[in-house]
Every structure is written in C-alpha cells, then in structure tokens.
TIVO-275136 format. One line per 10 residues: number of its first residue (from 1); for each residue x, y, z of C-alpha. Coordinates in steps of 0.001 Angstrom, whole numbers, plus 500000, padded with zeros to 6 digits. Each point is the difference from the previous one (the first is absolute). Layout:
% residues N
NUM	X:Y:Z ~ ...
This chain:
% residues 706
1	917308:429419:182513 ~ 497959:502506:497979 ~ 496143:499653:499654 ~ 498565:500925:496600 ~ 496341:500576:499014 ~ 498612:500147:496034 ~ 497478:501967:499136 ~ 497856:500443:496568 ~ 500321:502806:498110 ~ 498861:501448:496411
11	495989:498946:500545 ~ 498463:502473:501588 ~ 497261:498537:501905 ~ 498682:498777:503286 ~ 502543:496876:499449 ~ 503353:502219:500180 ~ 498669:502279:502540 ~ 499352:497328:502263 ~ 503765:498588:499436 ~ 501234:503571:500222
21	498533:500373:503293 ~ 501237:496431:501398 ~ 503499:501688:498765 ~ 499812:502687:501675 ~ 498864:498566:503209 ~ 502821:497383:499799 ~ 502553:503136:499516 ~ 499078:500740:503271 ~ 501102:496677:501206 ~ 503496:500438:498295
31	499106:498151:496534 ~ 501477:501118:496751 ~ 498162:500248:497080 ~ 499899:497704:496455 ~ 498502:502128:497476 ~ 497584:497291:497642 ~ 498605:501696:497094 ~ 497360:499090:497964 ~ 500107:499016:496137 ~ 499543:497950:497769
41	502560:497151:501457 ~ 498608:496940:497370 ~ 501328:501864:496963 ~ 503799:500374:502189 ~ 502994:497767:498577 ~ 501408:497979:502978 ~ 503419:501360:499892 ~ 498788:503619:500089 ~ 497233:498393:503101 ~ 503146:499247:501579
51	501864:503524:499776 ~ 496899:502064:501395 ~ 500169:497551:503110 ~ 504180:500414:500100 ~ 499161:503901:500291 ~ 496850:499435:502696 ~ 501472:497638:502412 ~ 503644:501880:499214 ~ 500768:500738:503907 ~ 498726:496306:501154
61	502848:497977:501929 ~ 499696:496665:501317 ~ 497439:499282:502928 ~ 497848:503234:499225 ~ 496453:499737:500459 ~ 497503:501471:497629 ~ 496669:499972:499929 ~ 498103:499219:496480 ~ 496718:501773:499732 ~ 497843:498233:497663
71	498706:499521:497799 ~ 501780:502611:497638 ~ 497586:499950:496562 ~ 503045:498966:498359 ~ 498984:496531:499481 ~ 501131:496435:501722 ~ 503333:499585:498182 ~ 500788:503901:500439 ~ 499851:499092:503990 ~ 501487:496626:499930
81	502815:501421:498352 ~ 500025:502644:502611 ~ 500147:497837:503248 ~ 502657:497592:498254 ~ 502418:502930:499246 ~ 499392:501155:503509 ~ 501059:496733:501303 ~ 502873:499819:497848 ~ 501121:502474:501588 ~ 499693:498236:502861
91	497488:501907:501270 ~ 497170:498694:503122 ~ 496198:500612:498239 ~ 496907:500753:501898 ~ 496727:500563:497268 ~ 497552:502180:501470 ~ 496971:498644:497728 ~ 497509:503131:499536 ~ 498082:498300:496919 ~ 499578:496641:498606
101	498861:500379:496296 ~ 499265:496611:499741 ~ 497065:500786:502634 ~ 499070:503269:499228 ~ 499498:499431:496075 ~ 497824:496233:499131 ~ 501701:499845:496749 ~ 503984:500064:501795 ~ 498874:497071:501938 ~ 502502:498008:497802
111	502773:501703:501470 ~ 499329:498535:503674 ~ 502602:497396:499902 ~ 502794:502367:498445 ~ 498547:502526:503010 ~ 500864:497626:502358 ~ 503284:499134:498633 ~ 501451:503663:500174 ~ 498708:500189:503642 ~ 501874:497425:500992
121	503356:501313:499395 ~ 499268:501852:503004 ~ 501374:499577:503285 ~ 496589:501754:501629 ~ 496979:500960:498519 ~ 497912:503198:501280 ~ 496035:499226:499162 ~ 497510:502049:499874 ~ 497921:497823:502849 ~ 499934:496495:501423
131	497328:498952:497320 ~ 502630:501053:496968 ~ 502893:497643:502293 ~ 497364:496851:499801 ~ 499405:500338:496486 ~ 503692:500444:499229 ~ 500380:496680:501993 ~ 497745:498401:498387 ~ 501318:500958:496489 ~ 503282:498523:500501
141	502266:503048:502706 ~ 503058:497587:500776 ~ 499910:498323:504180 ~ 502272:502035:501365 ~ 499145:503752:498844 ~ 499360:502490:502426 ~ 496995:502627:499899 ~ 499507:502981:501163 ~ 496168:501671:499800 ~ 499684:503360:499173
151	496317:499847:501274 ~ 498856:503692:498498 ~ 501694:503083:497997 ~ 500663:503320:501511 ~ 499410:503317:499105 ~ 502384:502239:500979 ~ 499821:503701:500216 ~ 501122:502633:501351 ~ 496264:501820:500230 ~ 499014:500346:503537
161	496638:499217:501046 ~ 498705:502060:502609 ~ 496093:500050:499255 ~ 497398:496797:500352 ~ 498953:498897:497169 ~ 495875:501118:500239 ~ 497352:497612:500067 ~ 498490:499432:496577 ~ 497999:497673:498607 ~ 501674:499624:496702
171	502400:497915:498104 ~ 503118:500783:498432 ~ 502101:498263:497598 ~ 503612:500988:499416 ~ 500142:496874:496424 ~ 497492:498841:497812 ~ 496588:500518:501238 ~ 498393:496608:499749 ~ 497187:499313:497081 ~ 497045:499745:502697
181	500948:503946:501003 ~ 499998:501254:496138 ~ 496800:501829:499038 ~ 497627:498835:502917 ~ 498707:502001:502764 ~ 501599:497649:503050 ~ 498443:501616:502757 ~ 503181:501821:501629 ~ 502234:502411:498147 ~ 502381:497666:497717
191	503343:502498:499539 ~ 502763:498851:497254 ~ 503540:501983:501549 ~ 502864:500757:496853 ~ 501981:502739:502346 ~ 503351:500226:498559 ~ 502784:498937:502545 ~ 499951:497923:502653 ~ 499437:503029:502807 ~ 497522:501433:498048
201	497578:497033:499790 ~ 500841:499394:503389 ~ 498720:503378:501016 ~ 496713:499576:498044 ~ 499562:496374:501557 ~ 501032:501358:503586 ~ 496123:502199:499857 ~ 498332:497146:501302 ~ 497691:496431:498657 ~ 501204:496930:499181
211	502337:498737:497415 ~ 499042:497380:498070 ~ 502518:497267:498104 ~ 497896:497184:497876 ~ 500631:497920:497477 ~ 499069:500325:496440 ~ 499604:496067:498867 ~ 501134:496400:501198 ~ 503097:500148:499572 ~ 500374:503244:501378
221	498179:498342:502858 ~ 502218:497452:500247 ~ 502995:502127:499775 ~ 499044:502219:502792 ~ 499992:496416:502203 ~ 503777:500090:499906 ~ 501340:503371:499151 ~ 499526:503060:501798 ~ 498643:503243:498747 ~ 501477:503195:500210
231	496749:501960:500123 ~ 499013:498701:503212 ~ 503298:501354:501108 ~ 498960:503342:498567 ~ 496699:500055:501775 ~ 501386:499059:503781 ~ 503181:502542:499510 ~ 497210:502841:499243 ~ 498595:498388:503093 ~ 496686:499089:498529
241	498501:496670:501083 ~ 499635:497214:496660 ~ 497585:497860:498047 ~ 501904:497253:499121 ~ 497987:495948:498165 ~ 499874:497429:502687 ~ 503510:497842:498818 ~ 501750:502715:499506 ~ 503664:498902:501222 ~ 500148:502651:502545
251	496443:499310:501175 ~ 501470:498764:503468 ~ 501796:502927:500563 ~ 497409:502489:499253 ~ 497551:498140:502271 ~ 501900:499484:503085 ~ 501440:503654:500354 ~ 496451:501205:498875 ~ 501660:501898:497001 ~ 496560:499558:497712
261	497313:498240:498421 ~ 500164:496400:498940 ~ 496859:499535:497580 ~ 498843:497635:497710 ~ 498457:501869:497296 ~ 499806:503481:498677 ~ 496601:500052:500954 ~ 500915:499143:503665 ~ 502916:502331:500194 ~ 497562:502971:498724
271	497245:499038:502629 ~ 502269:499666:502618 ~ 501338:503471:499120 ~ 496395:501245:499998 ~ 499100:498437:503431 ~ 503370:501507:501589 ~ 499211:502036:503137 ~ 502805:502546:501231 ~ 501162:498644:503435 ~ 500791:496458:497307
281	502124:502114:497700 ~ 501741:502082:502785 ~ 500944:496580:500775 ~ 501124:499123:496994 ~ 502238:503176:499408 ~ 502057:499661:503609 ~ 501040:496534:499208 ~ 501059:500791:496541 ~ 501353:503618:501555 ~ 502026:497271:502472
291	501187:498070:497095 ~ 500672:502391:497314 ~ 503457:501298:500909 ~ 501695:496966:499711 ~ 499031:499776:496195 ~ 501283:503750:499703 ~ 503520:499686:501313 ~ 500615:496795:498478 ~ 500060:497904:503048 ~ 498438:496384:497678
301	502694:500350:497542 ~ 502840:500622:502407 ~ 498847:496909:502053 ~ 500141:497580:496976 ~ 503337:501693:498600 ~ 501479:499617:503080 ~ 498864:496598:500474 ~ 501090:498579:497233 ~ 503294:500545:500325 ~ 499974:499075:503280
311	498602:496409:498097 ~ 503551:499781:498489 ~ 501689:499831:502988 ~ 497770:498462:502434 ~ 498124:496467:499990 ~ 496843:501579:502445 ~ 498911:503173:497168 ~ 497975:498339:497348 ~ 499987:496698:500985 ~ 500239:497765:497406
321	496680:497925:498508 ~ 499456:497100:502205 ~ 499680:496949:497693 ~ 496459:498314:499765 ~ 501188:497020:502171 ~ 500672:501954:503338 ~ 496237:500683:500628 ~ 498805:501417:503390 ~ 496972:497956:501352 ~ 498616:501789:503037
331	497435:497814:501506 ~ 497340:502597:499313 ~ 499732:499312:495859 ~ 499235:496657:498629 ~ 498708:498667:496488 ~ 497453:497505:501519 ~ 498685:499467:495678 ~ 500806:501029:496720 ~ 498362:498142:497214 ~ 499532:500509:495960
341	497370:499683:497971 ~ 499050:499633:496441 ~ 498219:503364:498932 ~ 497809:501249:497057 ~ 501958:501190:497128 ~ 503060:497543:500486 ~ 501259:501879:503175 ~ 501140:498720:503201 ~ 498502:500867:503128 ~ 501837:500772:503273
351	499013:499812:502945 ~ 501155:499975:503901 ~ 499567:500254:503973 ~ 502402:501755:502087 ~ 499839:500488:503575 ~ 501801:503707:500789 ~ 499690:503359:498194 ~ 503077:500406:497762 ~ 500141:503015:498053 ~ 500013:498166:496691
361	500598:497149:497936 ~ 502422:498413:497180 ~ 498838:497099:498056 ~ 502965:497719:498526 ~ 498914:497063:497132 ~ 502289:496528:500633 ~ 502903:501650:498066 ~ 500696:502735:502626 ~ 498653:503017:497254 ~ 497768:502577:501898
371	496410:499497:497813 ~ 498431:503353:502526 ~ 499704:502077:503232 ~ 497370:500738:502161 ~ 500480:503099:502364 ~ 497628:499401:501981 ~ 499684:498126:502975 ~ 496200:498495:499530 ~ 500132:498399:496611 ~ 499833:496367:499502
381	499336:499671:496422 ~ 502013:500729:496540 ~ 499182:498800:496648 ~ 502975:498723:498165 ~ 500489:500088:496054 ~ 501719:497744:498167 ~ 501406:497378:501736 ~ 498024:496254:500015 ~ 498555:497840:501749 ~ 503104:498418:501420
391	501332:502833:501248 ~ 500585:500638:503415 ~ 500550:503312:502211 ~ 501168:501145:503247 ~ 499393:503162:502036 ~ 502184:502036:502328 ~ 498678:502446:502529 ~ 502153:503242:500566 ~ 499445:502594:502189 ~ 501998:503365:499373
401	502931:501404:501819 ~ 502887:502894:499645 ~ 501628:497600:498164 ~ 497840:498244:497566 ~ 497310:497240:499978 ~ 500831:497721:502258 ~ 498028:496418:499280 ~ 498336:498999:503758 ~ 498566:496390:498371 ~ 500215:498096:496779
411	497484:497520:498801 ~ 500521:496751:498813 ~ 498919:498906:496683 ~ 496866:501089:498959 ~ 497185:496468:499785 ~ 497744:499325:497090 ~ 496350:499715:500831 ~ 497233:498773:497563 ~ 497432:497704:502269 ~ 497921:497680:499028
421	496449:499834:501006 ~ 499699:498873:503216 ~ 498376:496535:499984 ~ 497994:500255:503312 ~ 498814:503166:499172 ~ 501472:503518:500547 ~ 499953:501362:503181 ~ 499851:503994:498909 ~ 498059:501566:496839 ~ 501290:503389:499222
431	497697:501925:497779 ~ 500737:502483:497635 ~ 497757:501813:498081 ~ 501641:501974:497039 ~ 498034:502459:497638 ~ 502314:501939:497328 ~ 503499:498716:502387 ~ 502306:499968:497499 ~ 502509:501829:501364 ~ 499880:498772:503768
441	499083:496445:499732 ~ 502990:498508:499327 ~ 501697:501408:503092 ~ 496989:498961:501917 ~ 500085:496428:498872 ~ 503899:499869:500491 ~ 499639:500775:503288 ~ 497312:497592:501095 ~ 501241:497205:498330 ~ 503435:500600:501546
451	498475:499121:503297 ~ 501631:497506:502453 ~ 496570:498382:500830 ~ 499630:496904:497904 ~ 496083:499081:499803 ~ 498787:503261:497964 ~ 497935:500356:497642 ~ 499335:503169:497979 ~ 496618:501099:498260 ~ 500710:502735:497368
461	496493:502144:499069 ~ 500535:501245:496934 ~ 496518:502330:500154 ~ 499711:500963:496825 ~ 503250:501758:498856 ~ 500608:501249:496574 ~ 503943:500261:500305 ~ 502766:497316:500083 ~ 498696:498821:503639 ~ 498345:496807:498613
471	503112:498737:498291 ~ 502283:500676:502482 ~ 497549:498078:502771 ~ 499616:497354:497703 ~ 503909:499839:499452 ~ 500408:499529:503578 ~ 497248:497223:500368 ~ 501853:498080:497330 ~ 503294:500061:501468 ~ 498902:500107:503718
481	497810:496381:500775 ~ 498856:501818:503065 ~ 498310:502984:498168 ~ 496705:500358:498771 ~ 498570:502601:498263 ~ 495912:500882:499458 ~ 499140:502416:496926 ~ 496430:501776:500212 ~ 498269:503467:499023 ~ 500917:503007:501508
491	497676:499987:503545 ~ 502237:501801:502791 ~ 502856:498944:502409 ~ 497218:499473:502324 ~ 498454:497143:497679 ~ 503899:498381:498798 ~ 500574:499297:503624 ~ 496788:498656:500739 ~ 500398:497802:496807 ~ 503730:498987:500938
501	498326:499102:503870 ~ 497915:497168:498355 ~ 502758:498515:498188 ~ 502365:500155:503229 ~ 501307:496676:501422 ~ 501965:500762:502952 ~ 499137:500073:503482 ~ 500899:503754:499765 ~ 499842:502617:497811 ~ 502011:503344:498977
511	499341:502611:497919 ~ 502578:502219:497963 ~ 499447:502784:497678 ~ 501342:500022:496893 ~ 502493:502693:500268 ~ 501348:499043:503327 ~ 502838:497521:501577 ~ 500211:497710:502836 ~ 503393:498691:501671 ~ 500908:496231:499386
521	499493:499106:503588 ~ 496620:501973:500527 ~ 497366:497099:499303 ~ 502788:497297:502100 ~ 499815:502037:503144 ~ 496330:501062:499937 ~ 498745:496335:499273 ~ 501938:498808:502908 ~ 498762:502978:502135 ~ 496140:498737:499294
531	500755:496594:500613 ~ 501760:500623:503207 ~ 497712:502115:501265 ~ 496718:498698:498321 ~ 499184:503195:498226 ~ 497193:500469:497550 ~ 502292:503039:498509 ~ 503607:500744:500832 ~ 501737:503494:498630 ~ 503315:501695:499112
541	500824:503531:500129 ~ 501406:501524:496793 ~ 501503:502540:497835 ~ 498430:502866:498244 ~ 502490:500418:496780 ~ 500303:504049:498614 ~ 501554:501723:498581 ~ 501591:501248:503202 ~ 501081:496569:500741 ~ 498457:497160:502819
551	497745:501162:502584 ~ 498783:497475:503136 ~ 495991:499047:499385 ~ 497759:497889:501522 ~ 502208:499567:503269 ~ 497230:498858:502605 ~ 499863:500517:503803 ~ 499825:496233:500872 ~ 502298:497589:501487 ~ 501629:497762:496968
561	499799:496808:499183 ~ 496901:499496:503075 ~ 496231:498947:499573 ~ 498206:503478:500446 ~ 496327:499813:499526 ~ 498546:501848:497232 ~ 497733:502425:502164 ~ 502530:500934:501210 ~ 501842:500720:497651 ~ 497386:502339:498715
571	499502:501385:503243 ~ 504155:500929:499916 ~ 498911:501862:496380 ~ 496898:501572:500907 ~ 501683:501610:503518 ~ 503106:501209:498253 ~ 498820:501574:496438 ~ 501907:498035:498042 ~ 499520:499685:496280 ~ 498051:496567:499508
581	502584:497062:498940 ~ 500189:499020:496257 ~ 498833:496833:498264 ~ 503037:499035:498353 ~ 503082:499572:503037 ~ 498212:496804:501620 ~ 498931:496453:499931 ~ 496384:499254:500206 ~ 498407:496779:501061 ~ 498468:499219:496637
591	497027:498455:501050 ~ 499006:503426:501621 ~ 500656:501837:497007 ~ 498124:497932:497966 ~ 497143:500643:502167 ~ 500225:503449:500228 ~ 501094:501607:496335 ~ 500973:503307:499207 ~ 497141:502462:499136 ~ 499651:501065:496716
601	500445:503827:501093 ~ 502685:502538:499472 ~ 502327:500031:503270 ~ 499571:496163:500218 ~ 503180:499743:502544 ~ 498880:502721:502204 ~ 496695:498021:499939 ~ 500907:496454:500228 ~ 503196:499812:502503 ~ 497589:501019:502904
611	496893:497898:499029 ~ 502616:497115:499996 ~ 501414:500965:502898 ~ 496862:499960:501775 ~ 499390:496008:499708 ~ 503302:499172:499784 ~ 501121:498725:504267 ~ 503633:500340:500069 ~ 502505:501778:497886 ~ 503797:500145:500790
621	502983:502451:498737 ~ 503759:499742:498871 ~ 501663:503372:499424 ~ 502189:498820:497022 ~ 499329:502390:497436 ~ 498989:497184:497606 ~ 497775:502213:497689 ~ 501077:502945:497776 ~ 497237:502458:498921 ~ 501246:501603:497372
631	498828:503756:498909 ~ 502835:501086:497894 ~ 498985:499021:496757 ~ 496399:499148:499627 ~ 498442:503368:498365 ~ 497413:497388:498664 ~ 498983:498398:503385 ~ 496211:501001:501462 ~ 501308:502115:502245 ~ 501477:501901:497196
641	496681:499884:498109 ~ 497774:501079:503178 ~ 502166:503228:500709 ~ 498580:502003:497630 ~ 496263:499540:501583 ~ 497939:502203:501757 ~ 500050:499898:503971 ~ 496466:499154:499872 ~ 500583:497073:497824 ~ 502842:499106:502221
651	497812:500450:502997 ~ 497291:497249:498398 ~ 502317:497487:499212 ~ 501298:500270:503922 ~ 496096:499918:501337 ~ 499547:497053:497769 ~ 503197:498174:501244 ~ 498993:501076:504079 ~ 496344:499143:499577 ~ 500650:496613:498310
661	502556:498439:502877 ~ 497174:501535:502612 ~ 497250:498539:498105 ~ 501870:496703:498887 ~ 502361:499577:502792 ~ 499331:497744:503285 ~ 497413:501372:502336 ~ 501748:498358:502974 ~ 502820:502895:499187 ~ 497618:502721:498701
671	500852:501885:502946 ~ 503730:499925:498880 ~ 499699:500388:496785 ~ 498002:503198:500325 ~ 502576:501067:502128 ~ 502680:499288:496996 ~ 497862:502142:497563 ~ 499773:503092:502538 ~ 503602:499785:500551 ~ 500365:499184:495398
681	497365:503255:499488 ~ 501844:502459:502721 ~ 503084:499519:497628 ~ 498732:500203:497084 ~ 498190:503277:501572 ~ 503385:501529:500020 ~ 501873:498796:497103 ~ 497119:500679:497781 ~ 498463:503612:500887 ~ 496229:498726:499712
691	497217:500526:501945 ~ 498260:496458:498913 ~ 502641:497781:501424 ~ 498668:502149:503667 ~ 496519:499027:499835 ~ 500556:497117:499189 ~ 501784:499489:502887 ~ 497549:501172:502201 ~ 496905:497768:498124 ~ 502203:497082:500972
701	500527:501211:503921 ~ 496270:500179:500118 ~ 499766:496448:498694 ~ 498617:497226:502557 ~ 502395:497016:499873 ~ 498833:496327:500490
C-alpha cells in the first residue's frame, strides 16, 4: 500500500503554499506526491481531461490511499473527474477540504449541493473544525462518513526562536488590514507586514505585539466561523499572542490555552491593547511560547494525516456521524417549552426554555431541513423567515466534543400561541414604552408574548415616535387580542410608564424596555413566587447582553423563592454597596405602583426602585435569569445620549434622583434609605472622579432622620 498526497501548483499564492507545505509535511510521514496544476480546466476536452489524470495517478495500484487536497481552482467537474479516475483505479480517497468556495464567495452558493456531492465520494473527510463537520451534515455529508478535524494550520520553519518577543503595545497584521485601521489614528501603532518569505515575515512578527486576523465583511465573517485561518498560524509560530472576532472557529482553542485575545469589535481589541499591562502580556507570550512549536514542526497536520488513514482501517478513528435518532439525554438538559409566534413582517417567531447549558443550538422545521444555529448556550429566541403559520419546529441541544456536536436533548414540536383576552381579567400587565424602537421592538414583543403565563396583558407606549414604531405596535395589537397599544406626544419614559400604569389591569405589573428580552417562563415563575409568598414585588436576576457576550446582573443576596421583608432587603443593599436594583426584572403589586408613579426626572429607576421599595413589606427572589438587558446594540438608548455630558451635569441628575427617594420615600425607613444613598454616592465617588458626589455625601450623614 502506497500513500499519495496532491498538491496545487501553477498559482502562486497563499493557496498553493499552504498545500505545498501540507506536502511536504506529509513527505515526512512517507506520502508521495500528485502534482495538480492549475489552468484553465473548463476549456479541456474530456478525452484529453482523462490523459493528464492517466499520467498523474500513473504509479497508483489498487488499495493505495491518496489524499485530495481541495479545492484545486480547477473547477467542480475538473475534481469530480479527478476523484472518479482515482477510484477507477481502484484507489481508497480521503479529501482534505482546505476551502469551500461555495462559503467563501456569496455568489458560488449555487454550487453547495454539487460541493456536497464530490465530498461524498470520500471515504473520510479532514475539516477544517467541528463547526465546518455540522454544516457539512447538515448540507447533506452521507451517515456513515468519517471526519477527521484539522482544528488549526501550522507554520513550519526551520527559524529558531531564541529571543521573547518584547512587550509592545501595537498591532500587527500579516493580510488585509481591516477598513476601520485605514487612514485613522487608532490609538496604538496599526503595522501592515508584506516581508517576502515565510521566515522573513516570521522574523519581523517574532519583535513583539499582537497579531491581529479580522474579517473584512459578512461573509467573510461567516466564513471565518468554519474555516481556519492561516494568519493566526503565522502569528503563534512567531510566538506572538492574537486578536482574533469572538466566533471565530478556533475561538475555543485560543481561549483555553490562553493563546490571545477574543474581542468583539475593533474598537475593543484596540482598547484592550491600550489597557495591556506587562506582567498580562508576559503571560500571554509563555503560553503561546508553550504552544508555538507544535505549529512549527508540523505536529497538527501529522496528527490528522495520520489519523485518517488510520479511519480506513479502523471503526474507533473518525467515528462515523451518529444519526439524529440516537440522541443522548443526560438528565441535566431538558426543553420544558418551545412555542411560535406570528411576528411583524410575516415572520415566525421562535421561542424556548431549556433547563442545562448546552453549547448551542440547531433548529429543524417539520420536514427535518436545518432553518438556523445558535452557538450559544443562553438564547431562547430566533426569528424565522418564510415559512407560515402552520409550520412547526423542533430544537436540539448539542454540546461539543472531540468528535462533533453531540445533541444532549431534542424538543418536541414547537406549540402555537395566540391568546385570547382573558375573560376574568388578566392577571399580569407588562408595559412597554417604545420611542423611535424600530429596530428592537419586534424582538421585544416576540419574546413577551412567547411567554408560558396565560393571563397577560401587554400595554405598548408608543411616546411619540417618528419612525416605523407605531405601525409595527399597532400590527401587533391587531393580530394579538391581548395587546394594547396607547399613542401620545413625546413626554419621557418616565411619563409612558406612568401612562401605561393607569391603563394596567392585572394584579401585577412588569416593566420591559423596548430593546430588551425576557425568557418565556420569566412572568410564570415570578407570579407564582408572589402568590406563594404574598409579595408586593418578586424579582429575577438577569443578563447583561455585549458585545463580549452574557454577563450575570442583578443576582441578589437573599434566600429564593422566601417572603423577605422589604427593609430588609434595603438594609442587605445599603450594607453591601451594591448597585441599586433596576425597574424592569420584577413584578410589582400594581396597586402600589399606581400609588406611587415614577418621577418625572432624569435617572427615574435609580430614583423610583428605592422609594418603592420603601413602602413596599415583603419582596421575594428567584435566581432564573429571566431578564436580558441588552447593551450591544442600542447606540440610541439614554445612556448612549447622557455619555457625552459633563460630570457636573451627571452629578445633578444623581442629587436629583438621591434627594427625591429621601424626600419622597417612607419616613418609617428614612434611616435606611439614607443609608442606601451613602453607600449609592461612595460609588459613584469613585467611578465618577467628582468632588460633588463627596459632599453630598457628607450633607446627607449630617441629616436628622425621623
């Protein structure tokens, strides 16, 4: 048995130096060589096709191996003809897939199918990563193939690296320096590498920094979720550290052996360069110093080589793709909902509850076709295009492993939910006030009309807006019986809710801004919690949403799902500096909020929650996450608009805030509420840099409580 390799030739490029060094790492390992060159292959006559392959595969015998790198430029039928002439001859056909052109270019997405089809001629399959195996799944990989994951490129060279990289607080690229970086002043040194040779850039890139690999559009994006990239290769074999986009498919790898940074944005990446202290870096460099030499003498390429054609002769290497019936369900993951909904624009809404932390999700309509993904372990909501009303969906949970997604629960059939008013009366009011929310409030109102609790109503405040809000709140009120939705001038979030509060029916009420979510079983388990416990307001901790993914908020110090009386509760907050809760992750008794409306002041929240607080006699707590506060994409939000103040400005609007819950609040809890706005002005003290927010604090010590 011989083993044979091909490898591109005739281009010139990144593409056949990559292939050439895969070649002549496999020589190493014993593999011959299959010259492929490059030309134009369409304008080829098939009988002349067939007598270039007669003189490449010349010294093949039955039962050989080889090794297909692909794809060649040469088209589909140029390597289709290939792999059937190689198995003419009888010979055994691993593809080592380096590119997909029907991912990397939008406009080849046609050729999918035909993709797929060549693939599968294949006895194994090397992939670039496990994400690249699930999509080939998905597209149509025959049950049975075996994979092998490649996981990342190496570098090799014969350089030797004998000096640490220095600490510098600059970026280099080794491709195309991304758009933001062109012409603009960044803040650290930007530097674009074009050393000829591999060594030589290597050398250059050895000096010290980070290395930087980004995408330049979506579907570069996308791309770089499946494929791996060379220059991060480049950077770790110079023994660098990386900045690499969060969903990068090496992301996991560069995290857990601390090879880099894993940002978000540009802007994050550059600021988290700027902030880098020296001991952090020094860190940096001896895990990647740890790491590199694998990458350098080949050791990723030789593992998957040698792998897969161990896969030919034994049934443990690559196991084959389980089919979707054999479905490990550890007790720990369970789809407790998963319901549709009609949504604005035609659209189906999706949304679920499961009880576990999978590392992602696949969404299947009633035909079996995967509709999307979700890689990441907190969502519970998609919107779905064009499917209707009848259709159904399911939902598997996978978690990842050496050897692929495996699926740890599947859902049953997704239910259809439009209620009708509830004759008795609703039992919850959510209110929602919406100014200029056209590109959040759909979401929003997906998600809280997806939930499991059955007597809700919800009070849309359109205050004033000027975009497509009003439609799409009034498209959702026609379609939704339990909806209603209140038009007026533009007066303030403060005055919507206090406007939504009169027209609210239920025993409780919530709150939810407009560019926020809530899980389906959120409003269920914190109604029951206030019943149970007779609770004027109950709470949920929840999920700050970035752009560097979930972070834990509003987690409180209390025993769950127990009576705990509201002073103390704010004697818990005022002892241990927390930052006061928020208004919109509870249920309030509504006759207390009726009788005790927001103020008509900036900071309303900061002011409000604690003046409530202070009449309110019991609150209780259930840490279920059931509120998602999201601050990746609101540029428009107050917050947003407030930044750009002065700290003295900033500074008011906090006195006014303080002084109105101490002025407003219940004297039988002055003493504790003065307490809270010590602990609130010692905070802001630090975070802020300004001397008001001091004496302030120290008028209010000298303050004589009732």
């Amino acid at each position: 048995m011989n083993l044979y390799i091909t490898r591109l030739n005739g281009m010139n490029n990144i593409l056949q130096s990559l292939q050439y060094m895969t070649a002549e790492t496999a020589h190493q390992l014993g593999f011959r060589e299959m010259g492929v060159y490059y030309y134009n292959a369409n304008a080829e006559k098939p009988g002349d096709r067939a007598v270039r392959f007669d003189g490449m595969i010349a010294g093949i015998s039955a039962g050989d191996i080889v090794i297909c790198q692909l794809h060649t430029w040469n088209g589909l039928r140029f390597e289709r003809a290939l792999v059937e002439h190689i198995k003419a001859y009888h010979g055994r056909i691993i593809i080592f897939i380096q590119s997909v052109e029907a991912l990397m270019v939008k406009s080849s997405r046609f050729m999918l199918n035909e993709t797929v089809e060549l693939y599968n001629q294949a006895e194994a399959l090397i992939v670039p990563s496990i994400q690249m195996k699930q999509f080939l799944l998905d597209a149509g990989i025959r049950a049975g193939m075996k994979f092998l994951i490649q996981e990342m490129w190496d570098c090799t060279t014969n350089l030797s690296f004998l000096k640490e990289p220095e600490f510098r607080r600059e970026i280099h690229c080794a491709g195309m320096l991304p758009a933001l970086f062109q012409n603009r002043d960044c803040g650290v040194p930007v530097r674009q590498h074009n050393a000829a040779g591999r060594d030589g850039l290597l050398a250059e890139l050895s000096e010290g920094g980070f290395g930087l690999e980004w995408y330049q559009d979506e579907t570069a994006r996308e791309y770089m979720g499946y494929s791996n990239s060379f220059s991060v290769s480049r950077y770790l074999a110079a023994g660098i550290p990386v900045i690499v986009p969060a969903g990068i498919s090496c992301q996991k790898l560069i995290e857990e052996n601390h090879l880099g940074l894993v940002a978000g944005s540009l802007d994050e990446a550059v600021k988290a360069v700027a902030d880098m202290e020296e001991s952090e870096y020094r860190e940096y460099v001896r895990h990647v110093g740890r790491f590199a030499p694998a990458l350098r003498n080949g050791y990723y390429t030789k593992k998957c080589l040698t792998e897969a054609v161990w896969s030919l002769f034994r049934e443990d290497v690559g196991t084959p793709y389980a089919q979707s019936e054999d479905i490990y369900e550890p007790g720990d993951f369970k789809f407790t909902s998963i319901v549709t909904g009609r949504s604005y624009g035609g659209n189906t809404a999706l949304s679920w509850n499961l009880l576990g932390k999978p590392d992602g999700f696949l969404i299947y309509d009633s035909s079996g076709k995967l509709t999307g993904t979700a890689e990441n372990s907190d969502q519970h909501y998609m919107l779905i295009r064009g499917y209707g009303e009848e259709e159904y969906f399911f939902i598997k949970a996978y978690i990842n492993t050496p050897k692929g997604k495996m699926v740890v629960a599947k859902s049953k059939s997704s239910q259809a939910l439009l209620r009708e008013k509830n004759v008795a009366g609703p039992s919850v009011s959510v209110v929602i006030p919406a100014y200029n929310a056209q590109d959040s409030l759909i979401r929003t109102l997906d998600t809280v009309l997806a939930q499991t609790f059955e007597a809700l109503e919800v009070i849309i405040m359109d205050d004033g807006s000027t975009d497509q809000t009003p439609v799409i709140a009034d498209w959702y009120a026609e379609h939704y019986p339990n909806v209603m939705v209140i038009h007026q001038q533009n007066a303030g979030v403060q005055a919507a809710r206090n406007a939504g509060i009169l027209r609210a029916g239920g025993e409780y009420t919530a709150f939810v801004d407009s560019d926020d979510m809530i899980r389906p079983d959120m409003t269920e388990r914190l109604y029951a919690s206030a019943k149970k416990n007779q609770c004027d307001i109950a709470m949920t901790s929840g999920y700050e949403i970035s752009h560097r993914g979930y972070s834990p908020v509003m987690q409180y110090a209390v025993n769950e799902d127990t009576p705990v009386a509201a002073e103390e509760f704010l004697r818990i907050y005022a002892a241990g500096g927390y930052a006061m809760p928020a208004v919109w992750n509870k249920l309030y008794r509504t006759a207390l909020v009726k009788e005790h409306p927001f103020p008509l002041i900036r900071y309303e929240d900061e002011a409000w929650t604690p003046y409530l607080l202070s009449f309110a006699e019991n609150v209780c707590y259930v840490n279920a996450f059931g509120y998602e506060y999201d601050r990746s994409s609101c540029s428009g939000s107050l917050v947003d608009q407030w930044a750009g103040r002065s700290k003295e400005e900033v500074f008011l609007d906090h006195k006014r805030s303080i002084l109105f819950y101490l002025e407003h609040g219940s004297q039988e809890r002055s003493g504790l509420l003065k307490e809270l706005a010590k602990s609130e002005l010692t905070s802001f003290a630090k975070a802020m840099a300004y001397e008001g927010y001091e004496k302030l604090r120290e008028e209010i010590a000298g303050m004589v409580c009732a």
